[in-house]
C-alpha positions as a Markdown table, in Angstrom:
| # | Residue | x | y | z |
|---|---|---|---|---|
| 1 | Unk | 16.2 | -15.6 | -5.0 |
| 2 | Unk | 16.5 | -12.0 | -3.3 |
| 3 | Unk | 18.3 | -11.7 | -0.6 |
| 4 | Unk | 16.8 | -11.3 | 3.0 |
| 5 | Unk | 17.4 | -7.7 | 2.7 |
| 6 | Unk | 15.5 | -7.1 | -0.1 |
| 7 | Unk | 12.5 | -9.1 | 1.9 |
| 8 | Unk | 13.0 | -7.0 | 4.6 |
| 9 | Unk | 12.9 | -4.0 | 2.4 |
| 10 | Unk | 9.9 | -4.6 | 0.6 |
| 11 | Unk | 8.2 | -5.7 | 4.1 |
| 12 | Unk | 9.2 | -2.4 | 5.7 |
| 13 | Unk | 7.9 | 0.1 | 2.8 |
| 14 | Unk | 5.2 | -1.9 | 2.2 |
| 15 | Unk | 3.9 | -1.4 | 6.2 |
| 16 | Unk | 5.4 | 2.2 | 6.1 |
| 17 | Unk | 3.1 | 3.0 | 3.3 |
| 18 | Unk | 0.5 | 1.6 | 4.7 |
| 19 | Unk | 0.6 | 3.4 | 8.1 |
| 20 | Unk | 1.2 | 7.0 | 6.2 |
| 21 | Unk | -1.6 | 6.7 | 4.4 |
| 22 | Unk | -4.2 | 4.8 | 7.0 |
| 23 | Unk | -3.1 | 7.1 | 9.7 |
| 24 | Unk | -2.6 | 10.5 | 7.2 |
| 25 | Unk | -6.7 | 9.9 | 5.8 |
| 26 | Unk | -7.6 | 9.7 | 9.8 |
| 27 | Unk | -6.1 | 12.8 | 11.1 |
| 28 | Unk | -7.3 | 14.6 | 8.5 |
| 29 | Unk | -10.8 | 13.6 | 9.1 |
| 30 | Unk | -10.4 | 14.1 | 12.7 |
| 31 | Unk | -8.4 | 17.4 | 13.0 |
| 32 | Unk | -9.7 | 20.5 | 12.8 |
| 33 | Unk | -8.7 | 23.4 | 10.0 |
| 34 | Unk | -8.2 | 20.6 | 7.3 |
| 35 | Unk | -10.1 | 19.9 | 4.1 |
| 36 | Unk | -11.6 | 17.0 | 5.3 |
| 37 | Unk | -12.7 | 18.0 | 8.9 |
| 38 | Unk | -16.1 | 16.0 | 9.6 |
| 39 | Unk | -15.9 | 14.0 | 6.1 |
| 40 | Unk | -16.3 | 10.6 | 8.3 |
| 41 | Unk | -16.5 | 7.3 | 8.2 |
| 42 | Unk | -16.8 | 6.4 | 4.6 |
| 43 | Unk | -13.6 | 8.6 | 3.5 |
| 44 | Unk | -12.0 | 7.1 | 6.8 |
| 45 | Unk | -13.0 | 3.3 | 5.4 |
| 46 | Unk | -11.5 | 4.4 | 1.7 |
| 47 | Unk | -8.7 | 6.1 | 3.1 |
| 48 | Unk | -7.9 | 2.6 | 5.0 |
| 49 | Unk | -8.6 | 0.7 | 1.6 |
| 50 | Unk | -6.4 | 2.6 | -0.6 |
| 51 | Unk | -4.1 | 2.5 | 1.9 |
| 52 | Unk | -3.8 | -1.4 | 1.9 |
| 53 | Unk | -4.1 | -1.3 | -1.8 |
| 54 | Unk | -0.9 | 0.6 | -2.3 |
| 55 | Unk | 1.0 | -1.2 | 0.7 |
| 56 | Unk | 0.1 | -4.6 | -1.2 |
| 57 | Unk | 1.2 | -3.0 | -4.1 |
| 58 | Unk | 4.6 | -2.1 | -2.8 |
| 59 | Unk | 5.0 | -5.4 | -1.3 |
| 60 | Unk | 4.6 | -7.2 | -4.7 |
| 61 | Unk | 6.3 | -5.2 | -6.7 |
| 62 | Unk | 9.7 | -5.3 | -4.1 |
| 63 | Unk | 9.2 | -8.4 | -2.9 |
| 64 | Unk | 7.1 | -11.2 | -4.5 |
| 65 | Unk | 7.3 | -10.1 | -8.2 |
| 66 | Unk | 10.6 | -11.0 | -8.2 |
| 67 | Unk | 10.8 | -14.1 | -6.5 |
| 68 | Unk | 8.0 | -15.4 | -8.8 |
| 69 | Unk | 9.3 | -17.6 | -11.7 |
| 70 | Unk | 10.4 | -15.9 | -15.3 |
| 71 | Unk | 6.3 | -17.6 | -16.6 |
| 72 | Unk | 4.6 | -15.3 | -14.3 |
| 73 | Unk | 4.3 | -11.9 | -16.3 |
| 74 | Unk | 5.2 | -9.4 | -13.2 |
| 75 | Unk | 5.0 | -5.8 | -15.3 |
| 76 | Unk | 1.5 | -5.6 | -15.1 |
| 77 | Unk | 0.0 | -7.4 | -18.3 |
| 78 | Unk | -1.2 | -10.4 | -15.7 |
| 79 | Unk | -3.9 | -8.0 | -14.6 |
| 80 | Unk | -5.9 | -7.9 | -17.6 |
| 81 | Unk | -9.5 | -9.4 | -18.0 |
């Protein structure tokens, strides 16, 4: 098993990435002299999603990938249809 440390590590980047990006996809919606000044809701609600996306991603990969069991196949080949 990881240590607590590790936990708290993959916890941590996984929120941290998820606030960047939520919060970067708002202000640049909302803020004036950027690319995507007045693009609105729907790239605010993607921004959001792909921002949950990758913070779930992080979390797996530092924390709950490794703590699985050596059966689970954690390097991506689980994914497939």
């Amino acid at each position: 098993m990881h240590s607590e440390m590790v936990q708290l590590l993959g916890e941590f980047l996984g929120t941290f990435i998820l606030i960047l990006l939520g919060n970067g996809v708002v202000s640049g919606v909302v803020l004036n002299k950027t690319k995507a000044t007045g693009a609105g809701w729907v790239a605010i609600t993607l921004g959001w999603g792909f921002a949950v996306m990758m913070g779930g991603l992080c979390f797996r990969i530092y924390v709950a990938c490794p703590l699985e069991s050596s059966s689970n196949n954690c390097n991506g080949n689980d994914w497939q249809l």
